[in-house]
C-alpha angles and dihedrals in degrees: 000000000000124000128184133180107257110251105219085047125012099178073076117063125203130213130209098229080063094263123147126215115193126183118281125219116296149066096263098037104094084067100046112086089197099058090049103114127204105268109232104232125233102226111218122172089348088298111111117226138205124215104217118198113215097202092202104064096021094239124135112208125191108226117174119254092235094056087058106054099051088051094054098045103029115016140258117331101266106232118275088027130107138179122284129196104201104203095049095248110127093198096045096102100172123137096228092056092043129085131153106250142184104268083245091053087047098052095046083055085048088050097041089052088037095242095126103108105229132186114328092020092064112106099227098037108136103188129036131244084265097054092046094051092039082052091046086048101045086041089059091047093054106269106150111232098247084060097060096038093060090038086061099032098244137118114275081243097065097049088053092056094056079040091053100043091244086121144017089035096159085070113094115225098260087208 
């Protein structure tokens, strides 16, 4: 196993099987490598995350584990690039499953391990998969835009983007 101090913070040291040291207790304890313990990790949205203690100005920041360990063992995120975790699994930190990507390579991985959320899953979606393909359906049979929208109680707008295939294109045309 491999384990570096964290750039942006040494008294923390990271690990390449996506572990986590932080200080002890003690003075002397941020420069002792043995009294370093396992941090525990906050989950949010399936991603761990580190609070990390700047000593300096008193302020604890949660940075995701798996930001820091590609800074540690590979450098700054180069702009336009994100992390990546290869095999699909958000809390798999190790070195070897993250890369800093493009945010399009990121999001084919995210469709190939079907962690893309699509439809329904996304947060903001306002119809189902029934009411897209039931407005597909009464669009192809003449029903006029405005028509669907206030049928399903959505902006016009809305309804010419599934039209359109701007959204919802996972949903095959029903006509």
């Amino acid at each position: 196993m491999n384990i570096k101090p964290y750039p942006g913070n040494h008294r923390y040291l990271v690990c390449d099987d996506g572990t986590i040291l932080g200080p002890g207790r003690g003075p002397k304890s941020a420069h002792n490598m043995n009294r370093h313990k396992e941090l525990k990790p906050h989950i949010n949205d399936g991603y761990k995350f580190a609070g990390i203690y700047w000593k300096e100005t008193g302020i604890t920041k949660r940075i995701p584990y798996h930001k820091m360990v590609l800074e540690t063992f590979v450098g700054p995120r180069p702009p336009g690039m994100e992390a990546g975790h290869l095999n699909g699994n958000r809390i798999d930190n190790r070195y070897e499953n993250l890369r800093w990507i493009t945010q399009m390579e990121n999001q084919i991985h995210r469709r190939e391990h079907g962690t893309l959320p699509l439809g329904e899953m996304v947060h903001s979606a306002k119809l189902t998969e029934a009411l897209v393909k039931q407005s597909k359906l009464l669009w192809a049979n003449g029903m006029k835009l405005t028509e669907i929208a206030k049928l399903f109680g959505v902006n016009r707008s809305t309804i010419g983007r599934v039209i359109s295939g701007k959204t919802w294109k996972h949903i095959e045309n029903t006509h």
